[in-house]
C-alpha positions in Angstrom: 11.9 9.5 -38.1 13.1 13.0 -39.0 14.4 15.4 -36.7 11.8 18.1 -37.1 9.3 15.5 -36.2 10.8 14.0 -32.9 9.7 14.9 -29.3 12.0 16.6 -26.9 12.5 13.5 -25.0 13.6 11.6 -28.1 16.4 14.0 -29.2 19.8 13.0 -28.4 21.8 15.6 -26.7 24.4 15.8 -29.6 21.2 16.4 -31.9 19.1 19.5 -29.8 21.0 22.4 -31.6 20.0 20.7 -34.8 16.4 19.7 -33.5 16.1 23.4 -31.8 16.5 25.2 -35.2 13.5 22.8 -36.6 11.1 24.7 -33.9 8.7 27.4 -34.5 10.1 30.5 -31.9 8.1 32.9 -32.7 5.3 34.6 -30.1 2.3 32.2 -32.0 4.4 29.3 -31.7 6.0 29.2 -28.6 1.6 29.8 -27.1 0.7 26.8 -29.1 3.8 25.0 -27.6 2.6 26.0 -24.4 -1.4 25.2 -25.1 -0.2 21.9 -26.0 1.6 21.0 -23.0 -1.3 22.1 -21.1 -3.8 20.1 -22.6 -1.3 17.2 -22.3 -1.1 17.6 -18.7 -5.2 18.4 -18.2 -5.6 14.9 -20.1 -2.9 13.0 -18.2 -3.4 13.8 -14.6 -6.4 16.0 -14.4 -9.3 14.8 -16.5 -9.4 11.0 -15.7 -11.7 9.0 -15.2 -10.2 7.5 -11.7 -8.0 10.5 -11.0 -7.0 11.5 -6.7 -5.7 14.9 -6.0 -2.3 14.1 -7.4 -2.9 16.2 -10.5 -4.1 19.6 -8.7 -1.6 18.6 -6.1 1.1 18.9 -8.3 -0.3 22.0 -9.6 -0.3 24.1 -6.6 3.3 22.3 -5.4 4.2 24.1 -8.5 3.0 27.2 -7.8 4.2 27.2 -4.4 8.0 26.6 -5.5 7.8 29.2 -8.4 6.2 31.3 -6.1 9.2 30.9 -3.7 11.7 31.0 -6.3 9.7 34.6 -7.5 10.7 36.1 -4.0 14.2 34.3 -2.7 16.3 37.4 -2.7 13.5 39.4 -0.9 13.3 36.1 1.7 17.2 35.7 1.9 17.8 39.4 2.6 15.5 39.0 5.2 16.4 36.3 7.4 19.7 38.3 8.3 18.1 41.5 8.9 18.3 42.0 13.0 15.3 43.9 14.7 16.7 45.7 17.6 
């Protein structure tokens, strides 16, 4: 089909410059980007009819590494600071 229509996992790698300059990046379509994936993911792991904790598990392993991520330099600095 044509470019502008693809998903990201579709594009070839010589094709996501091209493919990139199809998207919508402005502040309207970068939320409904974003509302999209999150109703994909509620759908998919979340609101199932046989569904475990793997979905809110995920969710909060996510959280916990951005989380991490968020506060690195504070942690790293940290670790070599000598108390007496």
């Amino acid at each position: 089909g044509p470019l502008a229509e693809r998903r990201l996992l579709a594009v070839r790698l010589g094709e996501l410059p091209a493919w990139l300059a199809t998207r919508q990046l402005s502040a309207q379509g970068l939320l409904g980007g974003a509302r999209k994936a999150w109703s994909s993911y509620y759908n998919k792991y979340i609101n199932v009819k046989r569904g475990g904790p793997a979905g809110i598990s995920m969710l909060l392993a996510g959280y916990c590494l951005l989380s991490y991520a968020w506060s690195y330099q504070r942690l790293k600095c940290h670790r070599w600071r000598k108390y007496h």
